[in-house]
C-alpha positions as CSV (number, residue, x, y, z in Angstrom):
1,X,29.9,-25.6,-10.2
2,X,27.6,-24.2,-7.5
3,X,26.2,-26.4,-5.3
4,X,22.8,-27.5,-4.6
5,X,22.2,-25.8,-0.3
6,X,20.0,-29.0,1.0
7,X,18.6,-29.4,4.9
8,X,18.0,-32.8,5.8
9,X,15.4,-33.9,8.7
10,X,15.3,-37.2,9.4
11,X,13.0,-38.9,12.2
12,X,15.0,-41.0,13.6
13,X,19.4,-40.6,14.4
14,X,20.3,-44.2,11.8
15,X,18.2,-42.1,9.2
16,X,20.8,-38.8,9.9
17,X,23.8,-41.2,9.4
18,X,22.7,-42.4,6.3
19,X,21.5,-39.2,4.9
20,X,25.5,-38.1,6.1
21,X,26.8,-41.3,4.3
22,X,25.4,-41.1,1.2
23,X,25.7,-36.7,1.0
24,X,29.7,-37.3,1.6
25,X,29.7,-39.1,-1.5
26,X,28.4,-36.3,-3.6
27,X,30.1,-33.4,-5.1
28,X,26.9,-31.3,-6.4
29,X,25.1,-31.4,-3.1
30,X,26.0,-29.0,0.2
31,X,24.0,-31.2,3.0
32,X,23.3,-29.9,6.6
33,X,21.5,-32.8,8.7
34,X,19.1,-32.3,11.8
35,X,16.7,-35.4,13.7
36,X,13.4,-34.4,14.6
37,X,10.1,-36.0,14.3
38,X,7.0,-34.8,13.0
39,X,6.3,-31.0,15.0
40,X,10.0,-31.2,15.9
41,X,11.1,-31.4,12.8
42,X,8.6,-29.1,11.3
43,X,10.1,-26.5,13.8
44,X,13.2,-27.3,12.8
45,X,12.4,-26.4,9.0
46,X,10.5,-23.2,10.0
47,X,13.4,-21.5,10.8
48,X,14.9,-21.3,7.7
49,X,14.3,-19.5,4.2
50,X,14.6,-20.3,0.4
51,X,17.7,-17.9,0.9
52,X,19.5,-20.4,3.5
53,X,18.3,-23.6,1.5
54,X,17.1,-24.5,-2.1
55,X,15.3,-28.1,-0.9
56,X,14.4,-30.2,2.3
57,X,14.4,-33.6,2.6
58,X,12.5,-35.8,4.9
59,X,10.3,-38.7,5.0
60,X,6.7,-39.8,6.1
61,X,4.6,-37.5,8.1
62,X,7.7,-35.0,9.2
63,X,7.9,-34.1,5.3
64,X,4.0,-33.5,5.7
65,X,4.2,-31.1,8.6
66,X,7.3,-29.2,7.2
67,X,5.3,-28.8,3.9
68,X,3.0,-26.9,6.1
69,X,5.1,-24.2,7.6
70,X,7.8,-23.9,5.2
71,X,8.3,-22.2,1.6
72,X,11.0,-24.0,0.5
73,X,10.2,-27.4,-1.6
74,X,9.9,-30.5,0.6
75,X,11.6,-33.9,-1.3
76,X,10.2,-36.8,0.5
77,X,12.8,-39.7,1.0
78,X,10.6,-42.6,0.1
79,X,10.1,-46.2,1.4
80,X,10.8,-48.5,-1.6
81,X,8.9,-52.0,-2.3
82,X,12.4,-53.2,-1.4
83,X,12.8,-51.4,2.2
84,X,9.1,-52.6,3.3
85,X,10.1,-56.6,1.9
86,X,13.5,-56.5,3.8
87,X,11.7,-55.3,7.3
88,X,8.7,-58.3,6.4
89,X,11.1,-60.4,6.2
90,X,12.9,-59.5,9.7
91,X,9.1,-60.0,11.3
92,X,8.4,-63.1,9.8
93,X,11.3,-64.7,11.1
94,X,10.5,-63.1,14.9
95,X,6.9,-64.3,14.9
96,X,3.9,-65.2,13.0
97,X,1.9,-62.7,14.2
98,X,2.6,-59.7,13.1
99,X,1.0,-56.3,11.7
100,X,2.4,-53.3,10.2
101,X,1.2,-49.5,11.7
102,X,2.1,-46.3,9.2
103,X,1.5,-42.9,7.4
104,X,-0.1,-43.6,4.1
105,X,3.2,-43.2,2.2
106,X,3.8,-46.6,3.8
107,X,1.0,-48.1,4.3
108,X,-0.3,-47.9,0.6
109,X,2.8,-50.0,-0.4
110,X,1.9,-52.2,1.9
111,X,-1.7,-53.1,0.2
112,X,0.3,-53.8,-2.7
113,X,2.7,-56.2,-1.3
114,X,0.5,-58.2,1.1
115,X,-2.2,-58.8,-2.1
116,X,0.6,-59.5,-4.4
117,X,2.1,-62.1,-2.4
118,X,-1.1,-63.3,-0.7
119,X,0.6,-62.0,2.8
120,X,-2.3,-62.3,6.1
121,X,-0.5,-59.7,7.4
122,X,-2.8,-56.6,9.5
123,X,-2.4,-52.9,8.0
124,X,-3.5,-50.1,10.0
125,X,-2.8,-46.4,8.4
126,X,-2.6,-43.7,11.0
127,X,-1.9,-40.1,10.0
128,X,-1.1,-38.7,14.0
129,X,0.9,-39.6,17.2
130,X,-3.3,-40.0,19.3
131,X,-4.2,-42.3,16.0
132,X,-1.0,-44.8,17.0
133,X,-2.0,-44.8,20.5
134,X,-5.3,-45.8,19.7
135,X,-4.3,-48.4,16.9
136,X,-1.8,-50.1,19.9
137,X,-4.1,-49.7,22.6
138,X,-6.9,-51.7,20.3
139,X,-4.9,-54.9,19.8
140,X,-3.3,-54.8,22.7
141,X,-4.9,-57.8,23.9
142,X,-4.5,-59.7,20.2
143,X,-2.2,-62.1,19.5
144,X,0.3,-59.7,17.3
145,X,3.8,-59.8,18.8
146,X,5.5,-57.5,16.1
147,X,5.0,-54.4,15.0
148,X,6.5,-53.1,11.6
149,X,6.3,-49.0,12.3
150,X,7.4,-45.7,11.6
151,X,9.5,-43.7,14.4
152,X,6.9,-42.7,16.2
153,X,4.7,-46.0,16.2
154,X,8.2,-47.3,17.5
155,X,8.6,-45.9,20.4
156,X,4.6,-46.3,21.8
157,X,4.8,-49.6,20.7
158,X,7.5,-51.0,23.3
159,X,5.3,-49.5,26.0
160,X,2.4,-51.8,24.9
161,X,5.3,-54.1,25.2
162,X,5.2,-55.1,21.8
163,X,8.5,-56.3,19.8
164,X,9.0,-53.7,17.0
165,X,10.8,-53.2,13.9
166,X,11.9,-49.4,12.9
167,X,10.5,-49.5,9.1
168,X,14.0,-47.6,7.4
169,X,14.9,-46.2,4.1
170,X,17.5,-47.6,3.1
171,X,20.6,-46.1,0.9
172,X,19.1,-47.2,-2.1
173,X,16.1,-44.9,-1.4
174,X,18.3,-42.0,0.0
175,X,21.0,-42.0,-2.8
176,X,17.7,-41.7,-5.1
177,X,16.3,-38.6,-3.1
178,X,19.5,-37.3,-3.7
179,X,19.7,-38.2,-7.6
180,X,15.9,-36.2,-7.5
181,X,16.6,-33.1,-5.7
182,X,20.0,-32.6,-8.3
183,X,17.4,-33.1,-11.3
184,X,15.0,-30.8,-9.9
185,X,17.9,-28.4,-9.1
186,X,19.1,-28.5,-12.1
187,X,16.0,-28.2,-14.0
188,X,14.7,-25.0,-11.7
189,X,18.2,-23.7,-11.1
190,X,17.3,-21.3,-13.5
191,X,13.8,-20.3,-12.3
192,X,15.4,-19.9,-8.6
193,X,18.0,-17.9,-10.3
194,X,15.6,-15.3,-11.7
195,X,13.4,-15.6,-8.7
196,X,16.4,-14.4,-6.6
197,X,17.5,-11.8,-8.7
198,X,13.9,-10.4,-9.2
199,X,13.1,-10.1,-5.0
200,X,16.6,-8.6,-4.9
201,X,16.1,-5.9,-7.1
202,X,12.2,-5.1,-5.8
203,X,13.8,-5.0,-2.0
204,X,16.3,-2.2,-3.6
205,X,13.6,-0.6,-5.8
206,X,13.5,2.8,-5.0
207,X,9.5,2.6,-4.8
208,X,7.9,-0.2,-2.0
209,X,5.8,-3.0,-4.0
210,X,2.8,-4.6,-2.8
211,X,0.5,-7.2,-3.9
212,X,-2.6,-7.5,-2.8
213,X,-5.4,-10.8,-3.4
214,X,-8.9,-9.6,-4.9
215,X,-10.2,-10.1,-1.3
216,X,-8.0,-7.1,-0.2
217,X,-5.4,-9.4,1.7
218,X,-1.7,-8.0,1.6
219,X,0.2,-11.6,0.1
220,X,3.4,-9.5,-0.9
221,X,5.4,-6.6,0.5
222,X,8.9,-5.9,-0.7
223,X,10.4,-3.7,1.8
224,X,9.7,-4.8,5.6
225,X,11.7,-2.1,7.2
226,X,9.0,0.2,5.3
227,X,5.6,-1.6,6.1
228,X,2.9,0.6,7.5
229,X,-0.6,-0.7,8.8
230,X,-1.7,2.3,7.5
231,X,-0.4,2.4,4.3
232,X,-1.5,-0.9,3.8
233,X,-5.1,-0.1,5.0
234,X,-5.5,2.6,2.7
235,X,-4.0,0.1,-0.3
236,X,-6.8,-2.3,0.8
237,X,-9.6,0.1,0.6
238,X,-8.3,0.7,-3.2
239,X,-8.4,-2.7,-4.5
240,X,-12.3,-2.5,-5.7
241,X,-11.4,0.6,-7.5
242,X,-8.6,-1.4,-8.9
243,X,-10.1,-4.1,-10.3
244,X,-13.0,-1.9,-11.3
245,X,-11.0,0.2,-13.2
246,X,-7.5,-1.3,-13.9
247,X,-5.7,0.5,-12.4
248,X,-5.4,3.5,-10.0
249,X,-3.6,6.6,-8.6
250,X,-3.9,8.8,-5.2
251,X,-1.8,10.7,-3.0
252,X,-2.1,10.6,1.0
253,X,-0.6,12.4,3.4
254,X,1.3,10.0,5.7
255,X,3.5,11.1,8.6
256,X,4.5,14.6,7.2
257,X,4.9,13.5,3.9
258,X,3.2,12.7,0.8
259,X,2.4,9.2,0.0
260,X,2.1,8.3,-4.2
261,X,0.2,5.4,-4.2
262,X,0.2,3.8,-8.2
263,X,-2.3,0.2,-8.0
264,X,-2.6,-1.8,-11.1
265,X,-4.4,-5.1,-11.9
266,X,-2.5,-8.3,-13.4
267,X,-3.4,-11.5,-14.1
268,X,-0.6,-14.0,-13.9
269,X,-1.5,-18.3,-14.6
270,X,-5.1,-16.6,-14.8
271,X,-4.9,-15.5,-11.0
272,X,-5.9,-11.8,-10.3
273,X,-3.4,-9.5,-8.6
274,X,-3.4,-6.4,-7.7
275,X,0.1,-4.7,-7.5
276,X,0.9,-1.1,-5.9
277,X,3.9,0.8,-6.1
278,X,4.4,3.5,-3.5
279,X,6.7,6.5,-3.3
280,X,7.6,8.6,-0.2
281,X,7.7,12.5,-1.6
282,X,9.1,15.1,0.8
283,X,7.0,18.3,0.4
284,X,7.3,21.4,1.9
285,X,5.1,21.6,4.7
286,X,4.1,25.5,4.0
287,X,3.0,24.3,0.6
288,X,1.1,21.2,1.6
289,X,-0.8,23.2,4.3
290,X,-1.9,25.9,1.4
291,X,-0.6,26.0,-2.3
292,X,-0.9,22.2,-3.5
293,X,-3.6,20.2,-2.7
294,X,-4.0,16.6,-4.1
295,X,-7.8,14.9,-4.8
296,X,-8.9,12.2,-6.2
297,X,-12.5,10.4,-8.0
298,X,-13.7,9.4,-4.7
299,X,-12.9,12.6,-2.5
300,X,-14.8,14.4,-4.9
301,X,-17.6,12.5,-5.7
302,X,-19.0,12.7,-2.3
303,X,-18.6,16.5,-2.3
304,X,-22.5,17.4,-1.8
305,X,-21.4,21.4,-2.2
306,X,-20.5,21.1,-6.1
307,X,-23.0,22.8,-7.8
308,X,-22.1,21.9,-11.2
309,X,-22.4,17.9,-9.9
310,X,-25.2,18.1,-8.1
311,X,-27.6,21.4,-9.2
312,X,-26.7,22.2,-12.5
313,X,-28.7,20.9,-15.2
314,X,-27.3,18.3,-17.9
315,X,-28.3,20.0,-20.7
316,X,-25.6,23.0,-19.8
317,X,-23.1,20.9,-19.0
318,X,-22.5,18.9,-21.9
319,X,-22.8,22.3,-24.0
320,X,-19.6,23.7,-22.1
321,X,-18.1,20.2,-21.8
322,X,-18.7,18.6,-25.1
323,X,-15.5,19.9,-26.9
324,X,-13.3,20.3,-23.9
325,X,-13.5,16.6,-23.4
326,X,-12.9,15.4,-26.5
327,X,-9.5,17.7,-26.7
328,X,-6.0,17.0,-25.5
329,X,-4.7,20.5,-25.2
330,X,-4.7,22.2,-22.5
331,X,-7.7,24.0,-20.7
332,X,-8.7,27.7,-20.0
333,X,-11.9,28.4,-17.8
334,X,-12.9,31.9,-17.4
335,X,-15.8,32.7,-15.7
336,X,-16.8,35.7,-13.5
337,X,-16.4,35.6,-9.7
338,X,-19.1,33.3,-7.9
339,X,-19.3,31.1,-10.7
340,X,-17.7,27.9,-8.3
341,X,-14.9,27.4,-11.2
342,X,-13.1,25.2,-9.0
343,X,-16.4,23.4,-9.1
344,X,-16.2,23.6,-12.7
345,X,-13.0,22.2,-12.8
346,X,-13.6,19.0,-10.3
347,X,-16.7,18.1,-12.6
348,X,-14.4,18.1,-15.8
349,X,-12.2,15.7,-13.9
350,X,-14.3,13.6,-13.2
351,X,-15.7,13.2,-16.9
352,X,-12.3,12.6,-18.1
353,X,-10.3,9.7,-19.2
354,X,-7.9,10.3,-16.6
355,X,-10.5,10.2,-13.3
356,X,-8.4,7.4,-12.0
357,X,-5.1,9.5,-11.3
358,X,-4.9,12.4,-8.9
359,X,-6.1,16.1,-9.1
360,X,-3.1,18.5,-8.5
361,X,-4.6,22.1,-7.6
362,X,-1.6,24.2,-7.6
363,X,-2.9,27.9,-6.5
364,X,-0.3,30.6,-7.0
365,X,-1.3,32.6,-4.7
366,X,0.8,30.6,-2.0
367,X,3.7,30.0,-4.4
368,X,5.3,33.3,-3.3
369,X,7.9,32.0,-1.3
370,X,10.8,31.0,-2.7
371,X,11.1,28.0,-1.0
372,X,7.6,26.6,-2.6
373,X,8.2,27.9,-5.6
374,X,11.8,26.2,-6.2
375,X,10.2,22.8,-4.7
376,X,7.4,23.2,-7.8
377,X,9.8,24.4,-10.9
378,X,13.1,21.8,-9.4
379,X,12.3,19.4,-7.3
380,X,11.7,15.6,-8.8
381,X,8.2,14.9,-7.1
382,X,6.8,18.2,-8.2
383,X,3.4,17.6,-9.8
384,X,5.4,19.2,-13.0
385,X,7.0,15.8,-12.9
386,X,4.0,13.5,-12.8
387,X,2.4,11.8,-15.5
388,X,-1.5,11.2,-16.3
389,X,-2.3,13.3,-14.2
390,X,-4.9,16.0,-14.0
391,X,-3.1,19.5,-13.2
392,X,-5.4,22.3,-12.2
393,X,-3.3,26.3,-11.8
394,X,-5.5,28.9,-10.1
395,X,-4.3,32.7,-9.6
396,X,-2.1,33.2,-12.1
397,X,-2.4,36.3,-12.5
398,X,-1.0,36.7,-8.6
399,X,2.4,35.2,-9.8
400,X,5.2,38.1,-10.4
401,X,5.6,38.3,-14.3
402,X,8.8,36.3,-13.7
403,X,8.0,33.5,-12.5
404,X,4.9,33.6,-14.4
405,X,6.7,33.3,-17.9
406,X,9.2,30.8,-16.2
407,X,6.1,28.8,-15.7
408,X,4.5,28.5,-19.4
409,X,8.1,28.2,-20.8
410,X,8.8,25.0,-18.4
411,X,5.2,23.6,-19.3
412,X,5.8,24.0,-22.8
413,X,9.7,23.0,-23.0
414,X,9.3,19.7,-21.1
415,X,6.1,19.0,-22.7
416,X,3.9,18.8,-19.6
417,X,1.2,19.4,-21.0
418,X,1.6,16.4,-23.6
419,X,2.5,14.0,-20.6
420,X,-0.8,15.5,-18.2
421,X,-3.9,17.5,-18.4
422,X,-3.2,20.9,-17.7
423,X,-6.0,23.3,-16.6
424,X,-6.0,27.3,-15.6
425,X,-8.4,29.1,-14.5
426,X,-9.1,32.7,-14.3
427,X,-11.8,35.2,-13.3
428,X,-13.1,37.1,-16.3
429,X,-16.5,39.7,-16.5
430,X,-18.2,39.9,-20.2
431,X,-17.8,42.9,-22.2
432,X,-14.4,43.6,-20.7
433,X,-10.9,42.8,-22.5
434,X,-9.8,39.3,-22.0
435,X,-6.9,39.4,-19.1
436,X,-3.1,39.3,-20.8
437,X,-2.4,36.3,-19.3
438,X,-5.0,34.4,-20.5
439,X,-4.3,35.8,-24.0
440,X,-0.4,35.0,-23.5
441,X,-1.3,31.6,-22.4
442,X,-3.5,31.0,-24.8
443,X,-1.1,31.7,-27.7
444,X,1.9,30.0,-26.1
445,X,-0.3,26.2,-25.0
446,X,-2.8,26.3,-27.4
447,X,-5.3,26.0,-25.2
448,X,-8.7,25.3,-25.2
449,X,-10.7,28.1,-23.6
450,X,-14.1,27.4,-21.8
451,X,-16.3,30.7,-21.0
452,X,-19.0,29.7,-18.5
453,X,-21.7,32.2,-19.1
454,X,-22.8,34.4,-15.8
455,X,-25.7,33.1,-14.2
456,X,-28.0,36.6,-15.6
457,X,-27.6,34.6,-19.1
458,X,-28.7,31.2,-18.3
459,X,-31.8,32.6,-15.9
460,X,-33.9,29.6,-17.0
461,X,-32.3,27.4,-15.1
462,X,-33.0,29.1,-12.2
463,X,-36.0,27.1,-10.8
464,X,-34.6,23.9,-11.2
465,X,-31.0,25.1,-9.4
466,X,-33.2,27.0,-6.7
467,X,-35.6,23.4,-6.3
468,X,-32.0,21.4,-5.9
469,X,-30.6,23.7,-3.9
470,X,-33.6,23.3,-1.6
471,X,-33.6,19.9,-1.5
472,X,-29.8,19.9,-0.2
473,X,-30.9,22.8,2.5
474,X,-33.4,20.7,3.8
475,X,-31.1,17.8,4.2
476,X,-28.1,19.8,5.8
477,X,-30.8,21.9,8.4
478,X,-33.5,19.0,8.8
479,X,-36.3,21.5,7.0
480,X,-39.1,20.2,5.3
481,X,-40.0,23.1,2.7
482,X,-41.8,22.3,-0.5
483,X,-41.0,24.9,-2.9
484,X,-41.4,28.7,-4.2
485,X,-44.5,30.5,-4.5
486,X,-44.9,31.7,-8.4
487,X,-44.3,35.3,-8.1
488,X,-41.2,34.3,-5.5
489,X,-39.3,32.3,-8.3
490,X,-40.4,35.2,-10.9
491,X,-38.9,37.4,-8.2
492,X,-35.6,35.3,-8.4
493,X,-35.4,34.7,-12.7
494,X,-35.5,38.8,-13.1
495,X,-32.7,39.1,-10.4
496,X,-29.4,40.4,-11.8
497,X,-27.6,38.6,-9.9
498,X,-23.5,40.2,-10.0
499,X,-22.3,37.4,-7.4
500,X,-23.6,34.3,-9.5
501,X,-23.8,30.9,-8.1
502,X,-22.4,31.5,-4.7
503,X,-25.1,34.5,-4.0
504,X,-27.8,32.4,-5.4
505,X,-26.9,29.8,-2.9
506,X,-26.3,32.2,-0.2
507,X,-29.8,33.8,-1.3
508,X,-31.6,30.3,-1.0
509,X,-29.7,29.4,2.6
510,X,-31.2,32.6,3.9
511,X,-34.7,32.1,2.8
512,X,-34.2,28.8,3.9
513,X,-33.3,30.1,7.4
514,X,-36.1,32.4,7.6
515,X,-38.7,30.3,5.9
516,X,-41.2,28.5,8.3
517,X,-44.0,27.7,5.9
518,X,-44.0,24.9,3.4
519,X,-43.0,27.4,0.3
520,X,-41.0,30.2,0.5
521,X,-43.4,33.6,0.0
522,X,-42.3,36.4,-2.3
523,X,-42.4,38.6,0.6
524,X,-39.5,37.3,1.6
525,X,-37.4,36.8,-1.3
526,X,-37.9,40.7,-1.9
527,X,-36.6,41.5,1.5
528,X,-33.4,39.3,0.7
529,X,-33.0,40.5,-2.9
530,X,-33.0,44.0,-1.7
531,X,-30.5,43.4,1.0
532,X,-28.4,42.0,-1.9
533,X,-28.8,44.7,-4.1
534,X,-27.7,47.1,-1.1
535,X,-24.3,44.5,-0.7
536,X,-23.6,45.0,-4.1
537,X,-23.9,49.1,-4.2
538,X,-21.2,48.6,-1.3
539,X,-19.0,46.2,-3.4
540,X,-19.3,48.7,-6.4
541,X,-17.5,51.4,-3.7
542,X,-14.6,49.3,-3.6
543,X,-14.2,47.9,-6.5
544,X,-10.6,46.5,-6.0
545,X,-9.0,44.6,-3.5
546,X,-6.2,46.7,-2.9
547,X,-9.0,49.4,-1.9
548,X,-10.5,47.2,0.7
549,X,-7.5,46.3,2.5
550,X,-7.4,50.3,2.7
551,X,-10.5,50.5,4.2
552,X,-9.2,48.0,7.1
553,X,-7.4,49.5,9.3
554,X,-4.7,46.7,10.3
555,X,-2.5,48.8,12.5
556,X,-3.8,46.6,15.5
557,X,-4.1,43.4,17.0
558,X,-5.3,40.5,15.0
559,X,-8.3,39.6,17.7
560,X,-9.7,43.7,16.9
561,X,-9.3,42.9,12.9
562,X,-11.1,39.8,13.2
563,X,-14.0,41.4,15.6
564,X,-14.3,44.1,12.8
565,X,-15.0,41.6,10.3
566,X,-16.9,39.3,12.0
567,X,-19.3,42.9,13.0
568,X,-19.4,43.9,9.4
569,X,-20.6,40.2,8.3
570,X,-23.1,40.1,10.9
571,X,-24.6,43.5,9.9
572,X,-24.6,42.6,6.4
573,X,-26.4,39.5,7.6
574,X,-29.4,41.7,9.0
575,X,-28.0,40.6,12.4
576,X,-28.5,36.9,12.2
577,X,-25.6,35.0,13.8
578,X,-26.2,31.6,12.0
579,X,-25.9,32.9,8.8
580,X,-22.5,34.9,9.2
581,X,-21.4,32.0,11.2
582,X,-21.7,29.8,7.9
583,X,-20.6,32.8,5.8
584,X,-17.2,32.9,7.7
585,X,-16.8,29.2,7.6
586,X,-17.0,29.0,11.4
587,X,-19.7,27.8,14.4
588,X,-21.8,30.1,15.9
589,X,-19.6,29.2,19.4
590,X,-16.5,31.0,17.6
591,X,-18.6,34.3,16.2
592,X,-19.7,34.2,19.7
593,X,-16.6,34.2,21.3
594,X,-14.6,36.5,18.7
595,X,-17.6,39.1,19.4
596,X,-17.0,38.7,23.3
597,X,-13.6,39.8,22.9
């Protein structure tokens, strides 16, 4: 039979040569013995876990301060009516006068005794080593010549010069400590048993476990050779979302890898917790940096530049929306160029059921490496592993016909796209034949396709996107302008408009630029229209990219190709820095400098 690990701490050495007496006895018990008093003991306790022992045992106030500092269960060795009558009896025949100085354990006995028996005897309860001092400096000068005590009261006491008598357990009360710690072992071996087992096997989970408190305080980490501040920081921070929700996915990038963060809310004995499992993924850096992205509710709720969150009006929406989000197959967008269909995408996220786990945006276009593109077909923490979550696949039309086919084939053999919510994208102009690879996917996924009509159909919407898209200029650029002028917004509904959404919100950031009066005149919109229109005769002379790229010459230095670019962007910009600064995506400093060159 497996015996019960206890540490005794006794107060006082006679109390460690009892507890050693009556432990040799027993054959269920393995007892280890150390003295210390109150803090020392306490320390003594504190260096030991509920692996190296399954009780403590200790009396008075030394089994209050180990209680304090220590996980494993405390048993306190009590004083019996029989212990305190013995040591009475010792002072009664030293002296008359006598009084009795104690932790509560003892001194509540006490009470009982000196009522029962109609003792006169003086009870003073003291819960400290400063508390004795002052009980013995305070009677002092009385007539008391014995003190009944505890250890510590003992030794202060012959330094008032005062007889004392050490109040002990005696076997009786130690043989029953023992009798109690075997019936609680016993009745919890069990309990400790599975309690064991369970840390065990979350210290060799393959995933780190926390548990955080609703307050966002870590109380539970399984793996200390993999804590991270950071980590646990960022856990923190999720724990509203949590309990708002339930429960709660992201990714982070976290010291070159990628961090899969699952949080989930229990409620154990009617107590809140909130537990988070974490995995450690090692992705490609190459693909990190460009063909898979990871996003997440509140990433892309702040994103001010969504059009289709923040400018599009409701009423569109839900008419695109309504059946896509009521559907469990797969998505197709199509839409032509400058209609934001990432954008689009995000905001049907975000209306789904499955907001609360990660975005994956896989874009092809960066898979063409071998390396990437065995990590996203092979490896075990490719997104084509996940579950629940969102899984957005841009440019596949750029994939080589291979590996295209290998694609659909693996979504619909492993029944990804049962497990997840799958979503392509492609670019698409009316009146011309749908692209094959829509069609193909369409027929092999089932899939759910959502045309998002150019902006030239859906022109009476264009006041209120122009008014929004105001409002967010003036924010961005500290402006303060009102409106259009009539004729300027009539000017901007018969627009044809080939570039969409992005050239109506490039149009508005130019007027916006140029426009020092409280409403923007039609005088101006018609000079930026007609600079359009003259963009989009040159866009018609190259209509492919493949052209372009011809019309570039790269046999030179990249600083010369970029300075051509950066020229050309400016010209088109009517020479206005600013403007092809935030058409390139850089500050006016870098145009500057690229220009210098």
């Amino acid at each position: 039979m497996k015996k019960i690990k206890v540490l005794g701490i006794a107060p006082f050495e006679s109390m460690s040569t009892l507890m050693l007496q009556a432990g040799a006895k027993r054959n269920d018990i393995s007892l280890t013995v150390y003295t210390g008093d109150l803090e020392d003991g306490a320390a003594i306790a504190s260096r030991y876990t509920q692996n190296d022992f399954d009780f403590i045992i200790s009396r008075g106030g030394t089994a209050q301060l180990i209680r304090q500092v220590s996980s494993i269960p405390v048993i306190e060795i009590t004083i019996s009516l029989y212990d305190l009558l013995r040591c009475i009896q010792l002072a009664q025949s030293a002296s008359n006068h006598y009084a009795l100085i104690g932790f509560p354990n003892i001194t509540k006995n006490t009470h009982f005794i000196n009522t029962l028996l109609n003792y006169k005897m003086d009870i003073y309860t003291i819960h400290n080593q400063k508390e004795a001092e002052k009980v013995l400096k305070d009677i002092a000068s009385s007539d008391i010549e014995v003190i009944l005590s505890d250890s510590i009261s003992n030794s202060l006491a012959k330094s008032y010069h005062f007889r004392s008598i050490l109040i002990t357990s005696g076997t009786e009360s130690i043989d029953a400590t023992f009798e109690q710690v075997v019936s609680y072992g016993n009745m919890y071996k069990e309990t400790l048993h599975q309690s064991k087992m369970f840390r065990c096997l979350l210290e060799t989970h393959p995933f780190d476990v926390y548990v955080f408190s609703p307050e966002g305080e870590m109380i539970y980490h399984s793996r200390d050779d993999l804590y991270s501040r950071e980590l646990t920081n960022i856990m923190a921070g999720l724990v509203p979302s949590v309990i708002k929700d339930g429960q709660k996915k992201v990714y982070r990038k976290y010291s070159g890898i990628l961090a899969s963060i699952s949080g989930s809310l229990k409620k154990i004995d009617e107590e809140d917790l909130i537990q988070f499992y974490v995995n450690f993924r090692k992705v490609p850096l190459s693909l990190l940096k460009n063909g898979l992205h990871y996003l997440d509710k509140e990433e892309l709720l702040n994103n001010a530049e969504n059009f289709y969150l923040n400018t599009a009006p409701q009423q569109f929406i839900e008419s695109l929306t309504k059946d896509a989000l009521n559907s469990r197959s797969p998505l197709f967008v199509l839409a032509e160029r400058g209609m934001d269909k990432q954008h689009f995408v995000e905001m049907l996220y975000l209306q789904s059921s499955e907001q609360n786990n990660p975005l994956a945006l896989i874009d092809c276009s960066r898979l063409l490496n071998s390396r990437n593109w065995d990590y996203l077909m092979q490896d075990m923490n490719s997104p084509l592993s996940d579950t629940g979550t969102t899984i957005y696949i841009r440019n596949i039309d750029l994939l080589p016909e291979a590996h295209f086919k290998e694609l659909l084939y693996t979504i619909k053999d492993t029944g990804l796209h049962k497990r997840n919510r799958i979503i392509f994208e492609l670019s698409h102009k009316e009146s011309t034949p749908y692209p094959d690879r829509f069609v193909f996917t369409k027929n092999i996924l089932n899939c759910v396709t959502i045309e998002i009509p150019p902006l030239r159909e859906t022109k009476e919407y264009i006041p209120h996107m122009a008014g929004l898209f105001i409002g967010t200029f003036n924010v961005d650029f500290g402006k303060e302008i009102a409106g259009f002028e009539p004729e300027a917004l009539n000017m901007l509904q018969e627009f044809d408009w080939p570039f969409n959404y992005a050239q109506l919100r490039r149009v508005i950031t130019r007027l916006g630029n140029i426009t020092e009066e409280p409403f923007i005149k039609s005088t101006d919109v018609r000079k930026v229209l007609l600079s359009e229109e003259k963009e989009a005769r040159l866009q018609t002379l190259v209509p492919s990219s493949s052209e372009k790229h011809a019309n570039l010459n790269l046999h030179r230095t990249l600083e010369e190709i970029n300075r051509e670019i950066v020229e050309l962007v400016v010209k088109e910009e009517g020479g206005n820095q600013s403007a092809a600064a935030r058409r390139l995506g850089i500050s006016r400093t870098t145009l500057w400098r690229i220009l210098k060159l």
